[in-house]
C-alpha positions as CSV (number, residue, x, y, z in Angstrom):
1,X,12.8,33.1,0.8
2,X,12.0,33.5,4.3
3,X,14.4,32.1,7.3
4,X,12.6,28.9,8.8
5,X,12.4,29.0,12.6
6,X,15.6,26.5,13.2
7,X,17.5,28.9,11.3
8,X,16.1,32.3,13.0
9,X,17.1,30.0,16.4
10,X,20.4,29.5,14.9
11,X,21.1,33.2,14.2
12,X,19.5,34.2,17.9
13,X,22.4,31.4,19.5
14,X,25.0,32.5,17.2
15,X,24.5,36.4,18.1
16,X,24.4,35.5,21.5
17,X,27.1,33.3,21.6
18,X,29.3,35.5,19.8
19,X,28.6,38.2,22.6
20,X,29.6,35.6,25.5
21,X,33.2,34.9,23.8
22,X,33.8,38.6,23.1
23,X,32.8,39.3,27.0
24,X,35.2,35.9,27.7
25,X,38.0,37.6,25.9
26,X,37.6,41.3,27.4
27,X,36.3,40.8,30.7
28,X,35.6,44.2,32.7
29,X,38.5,45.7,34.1
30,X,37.1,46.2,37.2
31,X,35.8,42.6,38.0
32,X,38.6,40.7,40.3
33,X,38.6,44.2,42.4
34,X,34.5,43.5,42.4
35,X,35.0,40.3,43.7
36,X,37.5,41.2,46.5
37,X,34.8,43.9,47.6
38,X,32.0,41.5,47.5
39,X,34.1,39.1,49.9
40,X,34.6,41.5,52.4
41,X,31.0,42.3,52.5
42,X,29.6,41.7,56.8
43,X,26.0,41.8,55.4
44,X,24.3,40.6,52.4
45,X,24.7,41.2,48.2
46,X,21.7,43.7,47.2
47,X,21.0,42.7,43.6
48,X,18.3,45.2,41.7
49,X,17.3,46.3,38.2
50,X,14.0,46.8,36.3
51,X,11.9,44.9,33.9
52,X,13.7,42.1,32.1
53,X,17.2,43.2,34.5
54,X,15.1,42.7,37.3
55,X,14.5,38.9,36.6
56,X,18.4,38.3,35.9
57,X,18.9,40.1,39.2
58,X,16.7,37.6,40.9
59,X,18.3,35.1,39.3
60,X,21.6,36.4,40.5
61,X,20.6,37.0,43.6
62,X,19.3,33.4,44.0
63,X,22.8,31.8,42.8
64,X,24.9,33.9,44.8
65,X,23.1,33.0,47.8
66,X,23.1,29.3,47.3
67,X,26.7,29.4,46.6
68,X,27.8,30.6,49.7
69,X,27.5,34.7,49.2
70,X,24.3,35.9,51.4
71,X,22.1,37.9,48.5
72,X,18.8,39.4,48.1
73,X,16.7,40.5,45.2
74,X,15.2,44.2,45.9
75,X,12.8,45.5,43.5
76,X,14.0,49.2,42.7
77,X,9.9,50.3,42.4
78,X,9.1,48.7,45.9
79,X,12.3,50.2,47.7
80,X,11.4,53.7,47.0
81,X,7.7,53.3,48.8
82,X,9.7,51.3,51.9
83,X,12.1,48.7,50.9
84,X,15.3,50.8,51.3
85,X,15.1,49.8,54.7
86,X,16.2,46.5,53.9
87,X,19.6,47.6,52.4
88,X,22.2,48.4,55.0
89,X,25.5,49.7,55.3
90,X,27.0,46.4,55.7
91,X,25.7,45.6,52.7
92,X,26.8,46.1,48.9
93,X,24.6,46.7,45.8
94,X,24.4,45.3,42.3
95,X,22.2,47.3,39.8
96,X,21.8,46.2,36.5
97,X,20.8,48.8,33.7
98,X,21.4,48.0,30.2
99,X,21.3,51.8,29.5
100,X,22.5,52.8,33.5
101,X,19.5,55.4,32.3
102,X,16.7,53.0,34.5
103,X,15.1,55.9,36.1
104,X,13.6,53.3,38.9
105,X,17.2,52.8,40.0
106,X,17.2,56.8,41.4
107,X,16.2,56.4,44.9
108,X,18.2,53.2,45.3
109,X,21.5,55.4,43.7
110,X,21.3,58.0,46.3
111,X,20.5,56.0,49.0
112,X,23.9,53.9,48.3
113,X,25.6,57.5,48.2
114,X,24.2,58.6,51.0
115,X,25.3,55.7,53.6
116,X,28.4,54.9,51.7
117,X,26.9,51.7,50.6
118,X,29.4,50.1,47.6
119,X,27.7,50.5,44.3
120,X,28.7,47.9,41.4
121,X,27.3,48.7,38.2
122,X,26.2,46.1,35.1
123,X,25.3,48.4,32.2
124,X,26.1,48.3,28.5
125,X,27.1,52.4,28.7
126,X,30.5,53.2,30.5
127,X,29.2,56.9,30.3
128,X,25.6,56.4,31.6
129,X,24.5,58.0,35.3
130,X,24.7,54.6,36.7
131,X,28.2,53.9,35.5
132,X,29.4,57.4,37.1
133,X,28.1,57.1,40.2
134,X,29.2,53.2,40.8
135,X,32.2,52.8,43.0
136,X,32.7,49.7,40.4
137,X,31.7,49.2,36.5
138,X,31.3,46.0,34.8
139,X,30.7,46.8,31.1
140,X,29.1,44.6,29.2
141,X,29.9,43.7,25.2
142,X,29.3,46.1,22.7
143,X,27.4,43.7,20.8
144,X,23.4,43.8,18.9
145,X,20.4,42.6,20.7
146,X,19.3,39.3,19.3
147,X,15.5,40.6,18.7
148,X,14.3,40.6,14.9
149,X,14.3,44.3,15.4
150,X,16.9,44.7,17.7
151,X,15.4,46.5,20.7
152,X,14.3,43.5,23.2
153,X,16.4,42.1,25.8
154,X,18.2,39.0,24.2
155,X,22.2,39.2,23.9
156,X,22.0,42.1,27.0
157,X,20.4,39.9,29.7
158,X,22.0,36.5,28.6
159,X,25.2,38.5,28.8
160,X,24.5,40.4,32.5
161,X,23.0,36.7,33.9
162,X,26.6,35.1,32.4
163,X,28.7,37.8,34.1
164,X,26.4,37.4,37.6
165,X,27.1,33.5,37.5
166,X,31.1,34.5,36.7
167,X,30.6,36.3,40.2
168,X,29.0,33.5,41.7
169,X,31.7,31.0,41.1
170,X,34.6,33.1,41.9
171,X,33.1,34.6,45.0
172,X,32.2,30.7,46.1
173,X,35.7,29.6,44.6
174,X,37.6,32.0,46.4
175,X,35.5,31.4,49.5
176,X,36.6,27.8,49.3
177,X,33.1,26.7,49.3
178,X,33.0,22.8,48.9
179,X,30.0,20.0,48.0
180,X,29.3,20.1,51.7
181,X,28.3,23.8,51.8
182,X,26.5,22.9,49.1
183,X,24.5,20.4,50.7
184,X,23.4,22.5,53.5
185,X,22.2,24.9,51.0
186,X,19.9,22.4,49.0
187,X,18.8,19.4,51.2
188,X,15.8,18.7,49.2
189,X,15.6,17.3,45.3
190,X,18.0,15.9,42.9
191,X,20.6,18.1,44.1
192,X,20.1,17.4,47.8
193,X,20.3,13.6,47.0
194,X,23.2,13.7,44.8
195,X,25.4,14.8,47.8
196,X,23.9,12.9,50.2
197,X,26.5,11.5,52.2
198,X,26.1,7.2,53.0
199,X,26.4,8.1,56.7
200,X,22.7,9.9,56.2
201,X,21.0,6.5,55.0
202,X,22.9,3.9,56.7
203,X,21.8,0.9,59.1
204,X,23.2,0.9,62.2
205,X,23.7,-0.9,65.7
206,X,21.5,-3.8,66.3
207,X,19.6,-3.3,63.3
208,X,23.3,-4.8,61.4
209,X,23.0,-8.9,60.9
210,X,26.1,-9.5,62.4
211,X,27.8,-12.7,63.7
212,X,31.3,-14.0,64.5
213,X,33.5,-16.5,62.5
214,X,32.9,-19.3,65.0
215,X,29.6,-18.9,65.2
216,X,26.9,-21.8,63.3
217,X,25.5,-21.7,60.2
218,X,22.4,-22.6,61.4
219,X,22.4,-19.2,63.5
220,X,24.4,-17.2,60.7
221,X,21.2,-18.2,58.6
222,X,18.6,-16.9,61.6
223,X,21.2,-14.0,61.7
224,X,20.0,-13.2,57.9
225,X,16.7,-14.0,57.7
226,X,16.1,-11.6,60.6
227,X,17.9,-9.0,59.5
228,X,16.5,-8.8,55.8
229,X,19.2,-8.0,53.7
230,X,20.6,-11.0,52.6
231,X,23.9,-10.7,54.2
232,X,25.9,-11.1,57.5
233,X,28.8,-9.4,58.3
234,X,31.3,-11.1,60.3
235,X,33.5,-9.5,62.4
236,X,36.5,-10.2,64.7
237,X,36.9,-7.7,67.4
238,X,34.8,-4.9,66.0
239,X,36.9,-5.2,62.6
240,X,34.9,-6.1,59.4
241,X,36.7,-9.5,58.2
242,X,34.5,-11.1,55.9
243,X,30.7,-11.3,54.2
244,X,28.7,-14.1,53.9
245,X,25.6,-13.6,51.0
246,X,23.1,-15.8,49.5
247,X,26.3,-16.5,46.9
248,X,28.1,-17.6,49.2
249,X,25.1,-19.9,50.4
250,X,24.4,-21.1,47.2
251,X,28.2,-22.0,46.5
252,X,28.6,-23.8,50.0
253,X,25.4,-26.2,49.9
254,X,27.4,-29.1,50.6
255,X,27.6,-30.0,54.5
256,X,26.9,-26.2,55.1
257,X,24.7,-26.5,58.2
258,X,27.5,-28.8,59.6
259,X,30.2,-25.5,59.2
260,X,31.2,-22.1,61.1
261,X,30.3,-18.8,59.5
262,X,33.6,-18.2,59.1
263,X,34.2,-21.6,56.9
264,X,31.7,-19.9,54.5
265,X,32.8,-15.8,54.3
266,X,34.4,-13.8,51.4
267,X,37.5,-12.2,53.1
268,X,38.5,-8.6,52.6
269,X,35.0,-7.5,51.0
270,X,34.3,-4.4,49.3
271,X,33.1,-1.8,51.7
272,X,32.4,2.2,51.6
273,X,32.8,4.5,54.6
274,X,30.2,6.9,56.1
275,X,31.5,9.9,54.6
276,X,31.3,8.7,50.9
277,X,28.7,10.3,48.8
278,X,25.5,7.9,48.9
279,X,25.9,8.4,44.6
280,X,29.6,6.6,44.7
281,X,28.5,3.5,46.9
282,X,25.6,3.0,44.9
283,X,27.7,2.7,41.3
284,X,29.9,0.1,43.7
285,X,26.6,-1.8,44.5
286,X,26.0,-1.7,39.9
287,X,29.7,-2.4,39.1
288,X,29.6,-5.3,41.1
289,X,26.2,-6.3,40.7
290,X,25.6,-6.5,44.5
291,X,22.5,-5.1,46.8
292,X,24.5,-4.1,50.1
293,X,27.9,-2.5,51.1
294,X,28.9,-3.0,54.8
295,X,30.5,0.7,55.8
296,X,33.8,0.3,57.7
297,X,35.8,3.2,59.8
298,X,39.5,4.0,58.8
299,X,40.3,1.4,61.2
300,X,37.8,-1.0,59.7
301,X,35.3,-1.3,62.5
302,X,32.2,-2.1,61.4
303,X,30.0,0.9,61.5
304,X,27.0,0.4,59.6
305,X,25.2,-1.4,55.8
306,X,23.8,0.8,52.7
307,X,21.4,-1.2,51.0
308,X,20.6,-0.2,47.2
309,X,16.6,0.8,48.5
310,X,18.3,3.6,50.3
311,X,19.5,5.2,47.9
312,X,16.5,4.7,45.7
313,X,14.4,5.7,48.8
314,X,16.6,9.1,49.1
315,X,16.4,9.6,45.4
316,X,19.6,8.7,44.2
317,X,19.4,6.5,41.1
């Protein structure tokens, strides 16, 4: 009885997966001195390869340089008619060949020998041309293609883009590359607006409704209406000492036109500060089921007010 797809997918992971935890368990000898080479590269990561290697070294190529480790894809084809002018002897190279047999690689080879250029190999074949002339070899597994027939590129490229993202993270680790790097690296989409910090949203100055403890509920309440967020902050020599909100309104009805703001304020309210990622003040905004946070310094000064429609406006949800 024939396999059913779900269970040909099952074999495909299982192969796969089983070539991942043998790599896990006997990673290339030469990888930590790879990374300490990579580090101390002045220019940029040269990632190439051909066919179906040539997309995991774009891929490569794409998350080293996101991560904090200057990369660029060259296509082996287009560097022998020109584009070996783009690889310099500041830079280092990463060729990936299955086989290390990838005649496309030649030029690129003896160009690397030929200005001293450090050569790191990914190849299945610790024998192969590539793997001789490489200054550093990182084998991959032993282990069958995935492929009904096993000849296409399955368990190979899902192993060689595993072992490039195992560069990418201890290259960025060991660079001490933090959220903030990553920010600057990826300022638009979901990623961008995940680390967005509150100080990049934030109201500010006069647009703040902001009165002081003495002052009238009757201008607290102009204070608010003007402002629009349904708050007031009220402070007492630039320091943050209390809220008032439409709770607080609601709970002092009684004689409150005839009272000072500070009759009506919530003492010591919650507050976030400007370099808090936009993401953690808006789950303080759901926990407490509450629309605004006033942003405080260290010393408490009042510096600005997130309101939940900036961080929906900026994507964070």
């Amino acid at each position: 009885m024939p396999l059913s797809p779900t269970d040909i997918a099952r074999e495909v992971l299982r192969i796969e997966s089983a070539a991942l935890s043998q790599m896990a368990l006997e990673m290339p000898a030469d990888f930590d001195c790879t990374v300490e080479r990579l580090l101390a590269v002045e220019g940029r990561v040269i990632i190439s390869g051909m066919g179906k290697s040539g997309h995991v070294a774009k891929k490569i190529a794409a998350t080293l340089a996101s991560t904090g480790t200057p990369a660029q894809y060259v296509h082996p084809g287009e560097a022998s008619h020109g584009d070996l002018g783009m690889i310099t002897r500041q830079d280092a190279l990463v060729l990936i060949s299955n086989s290390g047999e990838t005649r496309e690689l030649a030029d690129i080879i003896a160009h690397s020998r030929r200005f001293a250029i450090p050569l790191v190999a990914i190849t299945k074949r610790e024998r192969s041309t590539l793997a001789h002339q490489a200054d550093f070899t990182l084998l991959l597994p032993d282990a069958p293609e995935a492929c009904a027939i096993g000849m296409a590129p399955t368990t190979s490229t899902v192993c060689a883009m595993a072992l490039g993202d195992a560069l990418a993270v201890a290259l960025m680790k060991n660079r001490g590359f933090e959220k903030e790097n990553f920010l600057a690296f990826h300022p638009g989409g979901t990623l961008g607006a995940q680390l967005l910090k509150v100080s990049a949203v934030m109201h500010r100055g006069t647009e703040l409704p902001v009165v002081n403890a003495d002052t009238a509920m009757g201008d607290t309440l102009l204070e608010m209406t003007a402002k629009g967020f349904g708050i007031a902050a009220v402070v007492a020599d630039e320091r943050l000492v209390g809220t008032i909100t439409d709770g607080d309104l609601r709970r002092n009805l009684e004689g409150l036109m005839d009272r000072k703001a500070g009759d009506v304020a919530t003492p010591a309210p919650k507050t976030t500060m400007p370099d808090a990622l936009l993401t953690e003040a808006l789950r303080q905004m759901n926990d407490r089921k509450i629309s605004a946070l006033f942003v405080t310094d260290e010393e408490e000064r009042l510096v600005g007010l997130v309101h939940i429609h900036d961080a929906l406006r900026a994507g964070v949800a």
